[in-house]
C-alpha positions as CSV (number, residue, x, y, z in Angstrom):
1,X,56.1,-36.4,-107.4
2,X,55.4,-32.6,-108.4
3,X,53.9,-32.4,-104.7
4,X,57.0,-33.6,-103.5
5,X,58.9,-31.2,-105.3
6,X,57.1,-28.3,-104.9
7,X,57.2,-29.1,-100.4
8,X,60.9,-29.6,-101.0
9,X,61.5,-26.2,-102.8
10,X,59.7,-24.1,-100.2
11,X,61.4,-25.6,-97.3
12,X,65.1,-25.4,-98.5
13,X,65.9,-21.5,-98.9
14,X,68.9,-22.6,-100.9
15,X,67.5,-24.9,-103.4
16,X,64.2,-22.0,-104.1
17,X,66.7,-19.3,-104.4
18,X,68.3,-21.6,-107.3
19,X,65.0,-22.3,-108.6
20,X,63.6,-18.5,-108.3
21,X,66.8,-16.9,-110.4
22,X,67.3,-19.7,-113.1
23,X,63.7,-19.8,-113.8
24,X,62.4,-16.5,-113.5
25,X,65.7,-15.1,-116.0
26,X,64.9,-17.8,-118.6
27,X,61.0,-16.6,-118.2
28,X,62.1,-12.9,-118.8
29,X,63.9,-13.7,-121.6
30,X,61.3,-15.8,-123.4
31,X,58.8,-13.1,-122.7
32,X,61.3,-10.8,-125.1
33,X,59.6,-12.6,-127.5
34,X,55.6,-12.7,-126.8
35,X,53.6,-10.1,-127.4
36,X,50.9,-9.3,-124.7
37,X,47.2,-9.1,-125.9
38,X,45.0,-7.5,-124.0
39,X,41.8,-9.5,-125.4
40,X,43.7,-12.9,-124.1
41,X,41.6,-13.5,-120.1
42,X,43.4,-16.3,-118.8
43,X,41.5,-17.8,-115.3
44,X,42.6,-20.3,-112.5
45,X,41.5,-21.6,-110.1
46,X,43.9,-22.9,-106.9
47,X,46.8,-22.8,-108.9
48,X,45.1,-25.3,-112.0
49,X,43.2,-27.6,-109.3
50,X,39.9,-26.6,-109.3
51,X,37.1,-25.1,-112.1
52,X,35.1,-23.4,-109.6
53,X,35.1,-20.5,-106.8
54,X,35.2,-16.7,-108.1
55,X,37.1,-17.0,-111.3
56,X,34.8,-19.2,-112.6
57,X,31.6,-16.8,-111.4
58,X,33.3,-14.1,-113.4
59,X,34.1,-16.3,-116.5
60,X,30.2,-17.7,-116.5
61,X,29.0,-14.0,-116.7
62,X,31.6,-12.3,-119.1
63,X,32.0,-15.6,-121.7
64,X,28.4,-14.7,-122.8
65,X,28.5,-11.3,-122.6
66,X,28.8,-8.9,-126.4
67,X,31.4,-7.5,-125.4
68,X,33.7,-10.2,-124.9
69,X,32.6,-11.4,-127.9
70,X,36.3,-11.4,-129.5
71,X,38.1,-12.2,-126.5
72,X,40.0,-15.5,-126.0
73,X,39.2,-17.3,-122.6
74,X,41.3,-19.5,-121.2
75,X,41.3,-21.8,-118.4
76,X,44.5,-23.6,-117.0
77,X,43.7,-26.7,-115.1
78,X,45.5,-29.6,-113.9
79,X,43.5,-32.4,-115.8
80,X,41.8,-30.5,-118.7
81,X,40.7,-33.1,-120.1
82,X,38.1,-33.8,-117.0
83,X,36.4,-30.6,-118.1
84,X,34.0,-29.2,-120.5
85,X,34.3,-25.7,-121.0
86,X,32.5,-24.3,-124.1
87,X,33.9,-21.2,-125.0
88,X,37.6,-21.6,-123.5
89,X,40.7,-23.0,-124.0
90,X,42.1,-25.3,-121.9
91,X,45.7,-25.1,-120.8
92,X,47.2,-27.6,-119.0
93,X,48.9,-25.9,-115.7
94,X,52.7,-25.9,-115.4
95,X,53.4,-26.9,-119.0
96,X,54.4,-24.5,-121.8
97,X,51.7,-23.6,-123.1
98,X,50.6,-22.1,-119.5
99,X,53.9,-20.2,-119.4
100,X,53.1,-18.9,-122.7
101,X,49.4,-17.8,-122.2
102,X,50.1,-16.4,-119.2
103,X,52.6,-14.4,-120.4
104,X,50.5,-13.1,-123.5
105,X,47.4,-12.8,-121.4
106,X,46.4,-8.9,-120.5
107,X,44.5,-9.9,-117.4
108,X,45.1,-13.1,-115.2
109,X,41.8,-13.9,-113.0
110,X,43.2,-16.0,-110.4
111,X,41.9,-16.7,-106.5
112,X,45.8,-17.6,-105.3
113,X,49.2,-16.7,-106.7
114,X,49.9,-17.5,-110.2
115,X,53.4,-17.1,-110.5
116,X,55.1,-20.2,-109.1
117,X,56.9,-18.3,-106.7
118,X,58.5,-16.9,-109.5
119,X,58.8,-13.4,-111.2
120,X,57.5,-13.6,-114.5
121,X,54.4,-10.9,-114.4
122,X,55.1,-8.1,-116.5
123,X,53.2,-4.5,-116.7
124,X,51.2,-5.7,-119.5
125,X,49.7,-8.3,-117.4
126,X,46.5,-6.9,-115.8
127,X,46.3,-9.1,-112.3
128,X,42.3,-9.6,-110.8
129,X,43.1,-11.4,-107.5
130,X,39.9,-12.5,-106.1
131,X,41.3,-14.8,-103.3
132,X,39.6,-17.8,-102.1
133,X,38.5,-16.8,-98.5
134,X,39.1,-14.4,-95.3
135,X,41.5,-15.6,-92.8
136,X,41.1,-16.5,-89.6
137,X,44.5,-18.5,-89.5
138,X,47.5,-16.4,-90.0
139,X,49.0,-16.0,-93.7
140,X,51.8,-14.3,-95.7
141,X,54.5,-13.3,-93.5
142,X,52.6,-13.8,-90.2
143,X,53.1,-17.8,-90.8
144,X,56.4,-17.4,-92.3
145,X,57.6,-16.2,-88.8
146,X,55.7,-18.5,-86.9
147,X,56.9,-22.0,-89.0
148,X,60.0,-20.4,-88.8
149,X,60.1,-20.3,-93.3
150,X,62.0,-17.8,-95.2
151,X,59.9,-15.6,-97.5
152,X,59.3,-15.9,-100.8
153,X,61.2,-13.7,-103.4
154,X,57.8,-12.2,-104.9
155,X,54.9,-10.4,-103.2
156,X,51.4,-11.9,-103.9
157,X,50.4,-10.6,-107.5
158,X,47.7,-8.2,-107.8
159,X,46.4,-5.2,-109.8
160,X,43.4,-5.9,-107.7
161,X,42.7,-7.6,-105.3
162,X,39.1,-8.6,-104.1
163,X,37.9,-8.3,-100.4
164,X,34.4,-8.6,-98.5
165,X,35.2,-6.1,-95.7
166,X,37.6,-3.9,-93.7
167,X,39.2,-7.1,-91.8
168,X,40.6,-8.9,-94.5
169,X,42.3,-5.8,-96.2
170,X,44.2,-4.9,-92.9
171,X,45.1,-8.8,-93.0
172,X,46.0,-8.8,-96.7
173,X,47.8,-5.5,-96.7
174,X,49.8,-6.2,-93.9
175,X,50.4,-9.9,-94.5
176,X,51.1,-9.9,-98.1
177,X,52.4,-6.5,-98.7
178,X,49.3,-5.1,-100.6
179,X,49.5,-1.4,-101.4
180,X,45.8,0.1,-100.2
181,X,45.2,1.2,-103.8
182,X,45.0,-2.2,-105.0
183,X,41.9,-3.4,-102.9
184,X,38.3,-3.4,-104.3
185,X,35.8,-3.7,-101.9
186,X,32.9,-5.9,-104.1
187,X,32.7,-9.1,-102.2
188,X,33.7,-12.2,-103.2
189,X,32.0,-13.1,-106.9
190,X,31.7,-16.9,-105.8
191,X,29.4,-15.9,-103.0
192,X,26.7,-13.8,-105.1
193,X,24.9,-17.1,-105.2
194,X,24.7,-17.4,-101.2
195,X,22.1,-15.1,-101.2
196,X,20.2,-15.5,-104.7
197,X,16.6,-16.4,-105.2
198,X,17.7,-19.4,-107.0
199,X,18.8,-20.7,-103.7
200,X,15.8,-23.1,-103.5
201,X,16.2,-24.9,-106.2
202,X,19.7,-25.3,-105.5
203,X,19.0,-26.8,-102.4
204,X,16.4,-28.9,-103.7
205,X,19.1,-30.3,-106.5
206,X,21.4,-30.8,-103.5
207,X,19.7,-32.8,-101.5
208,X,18.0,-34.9,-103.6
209,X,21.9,-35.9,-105.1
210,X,22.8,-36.4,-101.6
211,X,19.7,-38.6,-100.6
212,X,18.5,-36.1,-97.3
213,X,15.1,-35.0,-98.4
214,X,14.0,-35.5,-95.0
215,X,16.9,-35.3,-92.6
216,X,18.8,-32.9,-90.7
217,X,22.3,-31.8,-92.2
218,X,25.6,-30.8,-90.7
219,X,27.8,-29.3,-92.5
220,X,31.4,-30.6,-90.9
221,X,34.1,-28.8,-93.1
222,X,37.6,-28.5,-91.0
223,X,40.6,-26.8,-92.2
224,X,44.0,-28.8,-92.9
225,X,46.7,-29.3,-90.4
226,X,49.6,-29.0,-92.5
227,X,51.7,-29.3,-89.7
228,X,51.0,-32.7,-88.6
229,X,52.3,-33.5,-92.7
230,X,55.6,-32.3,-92.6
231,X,56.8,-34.9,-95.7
232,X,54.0,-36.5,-98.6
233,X,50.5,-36.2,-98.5
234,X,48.6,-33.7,-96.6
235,X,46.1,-36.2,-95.0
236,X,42.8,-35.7,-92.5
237,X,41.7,-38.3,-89.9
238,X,38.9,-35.9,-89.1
239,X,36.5,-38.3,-90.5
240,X,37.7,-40.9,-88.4
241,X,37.3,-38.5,-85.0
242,X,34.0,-37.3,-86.2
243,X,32.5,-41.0,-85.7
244,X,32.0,-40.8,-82.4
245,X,29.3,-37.8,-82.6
246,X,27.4,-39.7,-84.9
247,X,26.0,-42.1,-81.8
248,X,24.9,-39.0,-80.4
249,X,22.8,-37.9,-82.5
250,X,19.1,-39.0,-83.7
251,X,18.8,-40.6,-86.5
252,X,17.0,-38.4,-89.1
253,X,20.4,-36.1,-88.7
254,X,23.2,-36.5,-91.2
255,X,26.7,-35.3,-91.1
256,X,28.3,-34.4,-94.7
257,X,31.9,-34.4,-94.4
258,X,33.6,-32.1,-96.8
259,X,38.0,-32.2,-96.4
260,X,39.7,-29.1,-96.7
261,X,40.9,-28.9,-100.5
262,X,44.6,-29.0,-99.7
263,X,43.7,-32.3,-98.2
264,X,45.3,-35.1,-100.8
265,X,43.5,-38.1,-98.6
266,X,41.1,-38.5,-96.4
267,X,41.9,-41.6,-94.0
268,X,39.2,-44.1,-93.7
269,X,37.4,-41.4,-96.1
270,X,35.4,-44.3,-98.6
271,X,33.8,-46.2,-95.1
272,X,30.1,-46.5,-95.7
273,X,27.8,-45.3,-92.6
274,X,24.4,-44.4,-92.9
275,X,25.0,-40.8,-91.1
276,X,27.9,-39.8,-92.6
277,X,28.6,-38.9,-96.1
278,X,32.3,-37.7,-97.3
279,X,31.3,-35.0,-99.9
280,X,35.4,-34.0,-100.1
281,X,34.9,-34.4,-104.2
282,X,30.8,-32.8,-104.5
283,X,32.2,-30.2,-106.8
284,X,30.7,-27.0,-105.4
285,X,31.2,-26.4,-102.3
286,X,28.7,-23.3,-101.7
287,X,25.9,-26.2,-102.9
288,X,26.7,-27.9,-99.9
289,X,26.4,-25.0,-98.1
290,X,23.3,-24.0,-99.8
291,X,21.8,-27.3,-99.2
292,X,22.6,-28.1,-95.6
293,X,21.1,-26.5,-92.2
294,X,24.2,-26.6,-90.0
295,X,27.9,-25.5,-90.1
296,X,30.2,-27.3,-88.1
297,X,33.9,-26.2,-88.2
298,X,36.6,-24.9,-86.7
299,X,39.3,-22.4,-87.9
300,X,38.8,-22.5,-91.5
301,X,37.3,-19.8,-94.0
302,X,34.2,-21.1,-94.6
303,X,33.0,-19.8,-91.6
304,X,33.0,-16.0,-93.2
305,X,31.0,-17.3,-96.0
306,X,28.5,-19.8,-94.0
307,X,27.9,-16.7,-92.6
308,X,26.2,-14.8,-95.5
309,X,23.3,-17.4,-94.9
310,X,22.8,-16.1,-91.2
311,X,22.1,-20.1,-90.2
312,X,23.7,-21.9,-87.0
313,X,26.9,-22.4,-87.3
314,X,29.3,-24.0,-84.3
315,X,32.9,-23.7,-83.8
316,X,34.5,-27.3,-82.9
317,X,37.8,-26.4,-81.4
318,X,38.9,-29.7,-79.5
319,X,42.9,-28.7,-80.8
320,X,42.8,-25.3,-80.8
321,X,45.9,-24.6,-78.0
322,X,47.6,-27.1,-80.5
323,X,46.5,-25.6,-83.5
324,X,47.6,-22.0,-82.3
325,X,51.1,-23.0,-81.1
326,X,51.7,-24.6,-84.6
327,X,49.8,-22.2,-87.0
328,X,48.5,-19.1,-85.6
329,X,45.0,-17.3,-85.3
330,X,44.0,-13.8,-85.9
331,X,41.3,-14.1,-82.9
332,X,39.7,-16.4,-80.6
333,X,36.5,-17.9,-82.6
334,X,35.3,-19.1,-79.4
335,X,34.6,-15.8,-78.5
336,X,32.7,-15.0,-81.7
337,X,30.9,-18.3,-82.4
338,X,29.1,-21.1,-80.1
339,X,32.2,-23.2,-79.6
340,X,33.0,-26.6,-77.4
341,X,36.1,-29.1,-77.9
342,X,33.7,-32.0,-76.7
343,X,31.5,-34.0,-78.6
344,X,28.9,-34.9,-76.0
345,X,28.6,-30.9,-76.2
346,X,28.7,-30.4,-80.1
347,X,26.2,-33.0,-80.1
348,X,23.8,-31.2,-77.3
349,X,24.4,-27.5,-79.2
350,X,23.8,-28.9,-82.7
351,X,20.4,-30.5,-81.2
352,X,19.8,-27.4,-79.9
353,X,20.5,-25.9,-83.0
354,X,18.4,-27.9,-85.1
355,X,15.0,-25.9,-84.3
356,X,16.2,-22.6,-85.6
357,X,17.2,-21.5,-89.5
358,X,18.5,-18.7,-88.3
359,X,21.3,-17.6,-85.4
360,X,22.1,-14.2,-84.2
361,X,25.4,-15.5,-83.5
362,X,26.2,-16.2,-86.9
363,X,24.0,-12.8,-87.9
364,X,26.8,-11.2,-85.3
365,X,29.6,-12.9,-86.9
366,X,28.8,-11.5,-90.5
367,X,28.0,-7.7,-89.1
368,X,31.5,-7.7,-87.7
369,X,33.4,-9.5,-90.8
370,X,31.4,-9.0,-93.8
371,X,30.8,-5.7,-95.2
372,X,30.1,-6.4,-98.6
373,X,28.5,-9.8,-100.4
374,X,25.8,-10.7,-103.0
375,X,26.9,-8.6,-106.0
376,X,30.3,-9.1,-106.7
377,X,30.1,-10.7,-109.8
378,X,28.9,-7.8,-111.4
379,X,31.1,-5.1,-109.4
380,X,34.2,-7.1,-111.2
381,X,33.0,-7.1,-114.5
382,X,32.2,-3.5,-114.2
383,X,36.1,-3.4,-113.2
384,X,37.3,-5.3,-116.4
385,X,35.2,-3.6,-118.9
386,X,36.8,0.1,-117.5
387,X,40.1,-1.7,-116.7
388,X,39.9,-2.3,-121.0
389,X,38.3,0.8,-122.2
390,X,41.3,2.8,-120.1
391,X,44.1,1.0,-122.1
């Protein structure tokens, strides 16, 4: 039902602008009343969904640190109850007690927008935005043109905002109305670990969880086609279509399917077949990247992070005129990447594939896009502690 609301309130112009000005007055006028403290971190991650990606890099390395000793950490989350979190509160997102902790809070770590689409931030509220990827498919007010939506009454919120290179901040600034000032180049926190010697055990964990010791893994993580979804559930038949490479492949190799996470079901998703394994709920997602030898995809973000690892990666693009007449690219990855739209091909390139651990044409990829990775965790804690010791 929330789903449902929330689809119906960014598609009728008149029934947000109702929701944007009642709401965001009786917000201000609460927030009369609550005192911000600056020793309050609040975190989220995809708007209560998720305990993972950057926010959750930055919370593991400041919640043990002396000098957050005093703070209060708090994590807002859909289900709290489905999480352990020793040394945080948990908030359950949308309720009351979110409205009031984010209003107190003196810095918000977030990876998407926090406010609702409302205006409730106030000057006091020290905004962290570390984004959860770089875009390839259009965003902001690039796909509010091309869907034909009206924009939303609040720019992104940010104090900072997080990028791994030169592309995305033209993208972000542009996009989403970002002021240059704002951007921090550090990398994105949540991939320090792409590139960290523990890497080899992670892999080891991974695998052994997963049951490939031995065999060959794909990667096959598409993006969503929220398009095809215009009412309900945003739903993915790509596990059904990715069948048919399956029989084209030997039979050491193993596909791991892994659904976009705005995907809400995944059709045919719980089918049992030896040589494909739907890891849509394995709850890191850079394990899976750490632990597999192949990236399949098409125009989603993981390919900027797959990247960092320099391995093969191929781009399956068997939609793509579709895709960018109903969503919108910011180039050609065919151009970049190996690409086919058939699967007799992706099976023959991912053979092909298979004898090398590392690809120039991923190596390529990442020189162009990715200008900074591997410590920013650190760069952003280095950004709190002076963003505190300034107040």
């Amino acid at each position: 039902m929330k789903n449902k609301i929330i689809k119906i309130i960014k598609k009728s112009k008149i029934i947000y602008l109702g929701y944007y000005y009642l709401f965001s007055l009786v917000l201000k006028v609460v927030s009369l009343f609550i005192k911000i403290d600056k020793k309050t971190i609040l975190f989220e991650s995809f708007a209560g969904k998720n305990f993972d990606d950057s926010p959750l890099s930055i919370f593991n390395s400041i919640k043990d640190d002396p000098y957050f000793r005093e703070y209060k950490l708090i994590w807002i989350l859909n289900e709290p109850d489905k999480f352990s979190i020793p040394g945080a509160i948990k908030v359950k997102n949308d309720s009351l007690r979110f409205f009031y902790y984010a209003m107190k809070s003196g810095i918000w770590i977030v990876n998407t927008s926090i406010e609702r689409r409302l205006s409730f931030k106030r000057k006091g509220n020290f905004c962290i935005n570390t984004w959860h990827g770089t875009p390839l498919k259009r965003v902001g007010i690039d796909i509010d043109s091309k869907q034909n939506l009206f924009r939303s009454k609040t720019q992104l919120p940010a104090d900072l905002f997080l990028v791994q290179g030169d592309y995305e901040k033209k993208i972000f600034g542009r996009d989403y109305r970002i002021p240059e000032r704002v951007f921090r180049s550090t990398g994105l926190p949540r991939n320090d670990i792409l590139v960290s010697k523990k890497n080899t055990g992670i892999r080891r964990s991974v695998r052994n969880t997963l049951g490939i010791e031995n065999r060959f893994a794909i990667l096959y993580a598409p993006t969503f086609r929220e398009y095809s979804n215009k009412v309900g559930a945003i739903k993915s038949d790509q596990y059904i279509k990715i069948k048919g490479l399956l029989k084209l492949l030997p039979d050491d190799f193993v596909v791991l399917f892994r659904a976009h996470s705005e995907v809400e079901e995944v059709i045919n998703g719980n089918a049992l077949i030896s040589k494909l394994i739907n890891v849509s709920k394995y709850p890191v997602l850079n394990d899976l990247i750490i632990g597999s030898d192949l990236l399949v995809s098409d125009y989603s973000s993981i390919l900027f992070d797959y990247a960092i690892t320099d391995k093969p990666m191929i781009a399956y693009t068997d939609d793509f005129d579709e895709y960018q007449n109903s969503r919108g690219m910011y180039f050609d990855v065919r151009n970049e990447l190996l690409a086919t739209d058939n699967l007799k091909d992706l099976a023959t390139l991912i053979k092909q594939q298979s004898k090398n651990s590392f690809s120039q044409e991923t190596h390529n990829f990442k020189n162009k896009f990715i200008d900074f990775y591997g410590h920013g965790t650190d760069l952003t804690k280095k950004i709190i502690i002076d963003e505190l010791t300034n107040r």
